[in-house]
C-alpha positions in Angstrom: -21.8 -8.6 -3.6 -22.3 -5.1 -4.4 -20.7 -3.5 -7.2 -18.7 -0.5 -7.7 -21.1 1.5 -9.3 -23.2 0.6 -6.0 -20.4 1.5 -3.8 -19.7 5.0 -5.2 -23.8 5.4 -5.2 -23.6 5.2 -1.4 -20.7 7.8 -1.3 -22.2 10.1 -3.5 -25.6 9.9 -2.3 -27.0 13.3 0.2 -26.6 11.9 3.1 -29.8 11.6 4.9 -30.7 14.1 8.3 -30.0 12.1 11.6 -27.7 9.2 9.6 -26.5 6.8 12.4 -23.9 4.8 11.7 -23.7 1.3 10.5 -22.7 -0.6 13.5 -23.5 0.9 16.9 -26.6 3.0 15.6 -25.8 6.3 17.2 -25.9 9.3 15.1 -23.3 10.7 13.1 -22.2 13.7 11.0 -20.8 15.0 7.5 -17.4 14.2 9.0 -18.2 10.5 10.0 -15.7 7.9 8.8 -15.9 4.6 6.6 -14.7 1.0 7.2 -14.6 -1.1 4.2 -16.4 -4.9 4.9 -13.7 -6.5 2.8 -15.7 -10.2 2.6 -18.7 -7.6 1.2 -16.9 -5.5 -0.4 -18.7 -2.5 0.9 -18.0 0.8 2.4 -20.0 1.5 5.7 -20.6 4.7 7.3 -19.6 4.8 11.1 -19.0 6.5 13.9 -15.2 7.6 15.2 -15.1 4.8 18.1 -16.3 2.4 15.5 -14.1 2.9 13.2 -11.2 3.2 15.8 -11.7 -0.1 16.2 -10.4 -0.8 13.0 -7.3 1.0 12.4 -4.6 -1.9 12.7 -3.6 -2.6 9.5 -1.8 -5.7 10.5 -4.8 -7.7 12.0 -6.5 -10.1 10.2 -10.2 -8.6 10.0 -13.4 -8.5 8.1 -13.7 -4.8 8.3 -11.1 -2.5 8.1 -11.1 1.2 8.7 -10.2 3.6 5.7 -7.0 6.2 6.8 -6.8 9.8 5.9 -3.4 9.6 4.2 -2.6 11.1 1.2 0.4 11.1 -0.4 2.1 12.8 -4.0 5.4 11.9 -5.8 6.8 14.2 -7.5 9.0 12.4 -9.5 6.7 9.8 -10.6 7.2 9.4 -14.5 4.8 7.6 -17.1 4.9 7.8 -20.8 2.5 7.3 -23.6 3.1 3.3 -24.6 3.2 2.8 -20.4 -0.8 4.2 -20.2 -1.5 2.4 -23.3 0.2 -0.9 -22.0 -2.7 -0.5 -18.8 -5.2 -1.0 -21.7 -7.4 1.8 -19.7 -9.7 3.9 -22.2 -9.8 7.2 -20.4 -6.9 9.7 -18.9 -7.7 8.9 -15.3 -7.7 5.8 -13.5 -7.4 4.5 -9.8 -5.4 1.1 -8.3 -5.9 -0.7 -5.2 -5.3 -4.2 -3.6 -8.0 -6.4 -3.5 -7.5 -8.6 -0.6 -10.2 -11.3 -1.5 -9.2 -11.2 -4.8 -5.1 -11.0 -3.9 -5.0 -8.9 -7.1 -4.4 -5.1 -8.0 -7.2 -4.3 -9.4 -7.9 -1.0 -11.6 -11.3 1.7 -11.9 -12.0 4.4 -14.3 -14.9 6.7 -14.4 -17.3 6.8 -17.3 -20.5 7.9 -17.8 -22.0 4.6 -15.8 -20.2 5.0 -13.1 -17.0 2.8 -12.4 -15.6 0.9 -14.3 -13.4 -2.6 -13.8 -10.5 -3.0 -16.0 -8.7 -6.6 -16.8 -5.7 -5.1 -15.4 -2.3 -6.7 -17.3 0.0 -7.6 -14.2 3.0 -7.2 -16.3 1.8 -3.9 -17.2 1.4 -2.7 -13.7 4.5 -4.4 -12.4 6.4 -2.7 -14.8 5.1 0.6 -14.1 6.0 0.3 -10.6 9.3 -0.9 -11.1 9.9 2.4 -13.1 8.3 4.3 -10.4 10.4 2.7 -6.9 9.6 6.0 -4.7 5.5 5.0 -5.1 4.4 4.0 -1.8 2.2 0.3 -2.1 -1.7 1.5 -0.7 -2.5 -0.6 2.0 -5.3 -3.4 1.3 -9.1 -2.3 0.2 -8.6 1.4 1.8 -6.1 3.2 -0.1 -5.6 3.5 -3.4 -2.9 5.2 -6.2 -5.3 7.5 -8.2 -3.3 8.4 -11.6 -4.0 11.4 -14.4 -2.7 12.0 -17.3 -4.0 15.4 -18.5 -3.8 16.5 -22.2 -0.9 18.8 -21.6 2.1 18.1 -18.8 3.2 15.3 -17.1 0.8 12.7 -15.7 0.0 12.9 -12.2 0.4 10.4 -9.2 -1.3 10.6 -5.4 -1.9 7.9 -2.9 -5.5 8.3 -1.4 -8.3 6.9 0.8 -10.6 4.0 -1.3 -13.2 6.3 0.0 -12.0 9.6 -2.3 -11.5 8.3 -5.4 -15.6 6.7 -5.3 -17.0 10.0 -4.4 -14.8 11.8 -7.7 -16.4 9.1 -9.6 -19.5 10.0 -8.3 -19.5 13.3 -9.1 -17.8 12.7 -12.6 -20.8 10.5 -13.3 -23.2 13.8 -13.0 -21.5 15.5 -15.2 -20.0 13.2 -17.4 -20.2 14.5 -21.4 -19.2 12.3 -24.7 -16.4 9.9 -24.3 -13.3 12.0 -22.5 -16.0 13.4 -19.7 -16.1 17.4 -21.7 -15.3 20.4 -20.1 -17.7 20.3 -16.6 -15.9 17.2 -16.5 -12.6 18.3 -16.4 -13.6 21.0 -14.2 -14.1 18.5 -11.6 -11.0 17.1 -11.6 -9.1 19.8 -11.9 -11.1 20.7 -8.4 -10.1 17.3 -6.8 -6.5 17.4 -7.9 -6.3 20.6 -6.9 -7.7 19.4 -2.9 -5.5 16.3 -3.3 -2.2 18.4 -3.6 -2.8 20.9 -1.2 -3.9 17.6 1.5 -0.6 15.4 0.2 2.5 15.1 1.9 5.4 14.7 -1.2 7.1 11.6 -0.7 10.9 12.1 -1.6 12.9 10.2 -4.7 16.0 8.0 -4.7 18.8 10.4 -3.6 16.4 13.0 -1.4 15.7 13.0 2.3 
């Protein structure tokens, strides 16, 4: 089984002339799509009609295609002793359901790569329970990628799995000391910056 620092070395990777994709062969571009072997837990480069094939999120399948959604909210809240009760190191981190594992499970970048932390679920529950507009990522292809910068308020955005293992493989590159340094925060500022403009706000109790 392949682990998340060999994941994000896939996504990260140039991507060799005349690629073809991982299940029907024929060649594919920049813009190809992923499907996420959940058994595997791998992320395959495909085709469109390959990955079409994959889309229903209700069926019961090995592979399942990652969506382009993304999604912000705004009135997400978080404060200092709710970070600290998530026992993650770092100011960024990103959670998703594990299927096989029937688990949330939580990442943060690091000079290695990813990183798995021993998630508390009390921790998480609770930080959810604050936070009711968050919508729940589907299953292995989404994820809630969460920032909490040095100044302002921390950040929230539902994204594809796929996003959040190419950041960490760029942070990985540039990656300085123990908070990232400054070409570091650069690159997040960058993503963040892409992520907003892409999201669609989702609204809080008492909006439409």
């Amino acid at each position: 089984m392949p682990s998340p620092f060999e994941v994000l070395q896939r996504i990260a990777a140039p991507r060799p002339k005349g690629e073809r994709c991982e299940m029907c062969a024929v060649g594919i571009d920049d813009g190809h799509g992923h499907v996420v072997d959940v058994q595997a837990r791998q992320l395959m480069c495909v085709c469109r009609a390959c990955c079409l094939l994959f889309t229903d999120p209700g069926a019961e399948l090995r592979y399942r295609a990652v969506p382009e959604r993304y999604l912000s909210f705004p009135e997400f809240a978080l404060t200092a002793g709710a970070w600290e009760s998530l026992e993650i190191p770092v100011n960024l981190a990103f959670f998703f359901r594990n299927s096989s594992l029937d688990r949330t499970v939580a990442f943060y970048p690091g000079p290695a790569g990813a990183t798995e932390s021993e998630l508390p679920l009390d921790a998480w529950e609770a930080l959810c329970g604050g936070n009711p507009s968050l919508v729940p990522p589907l299953p292995d292809v989404e994820a809630l990628i969460v920032r909490v910068p040095r100044r302002g308020a921390a950040v929230c955005h539902l994204v594809p799995i796929d996003a959040c293992y190419a950041l960490v493989g760029r942070l990985r590159q540039v990656w300085r000391g123990f908070d990232g340094g400054t070409e570091a925060r650069a690159e997040l500022d960058a993503f963040f910056a892409e992520v907003a403009r892409r999201s669609r706000p989702v609204p809080g109790r008492g909006q439409s």
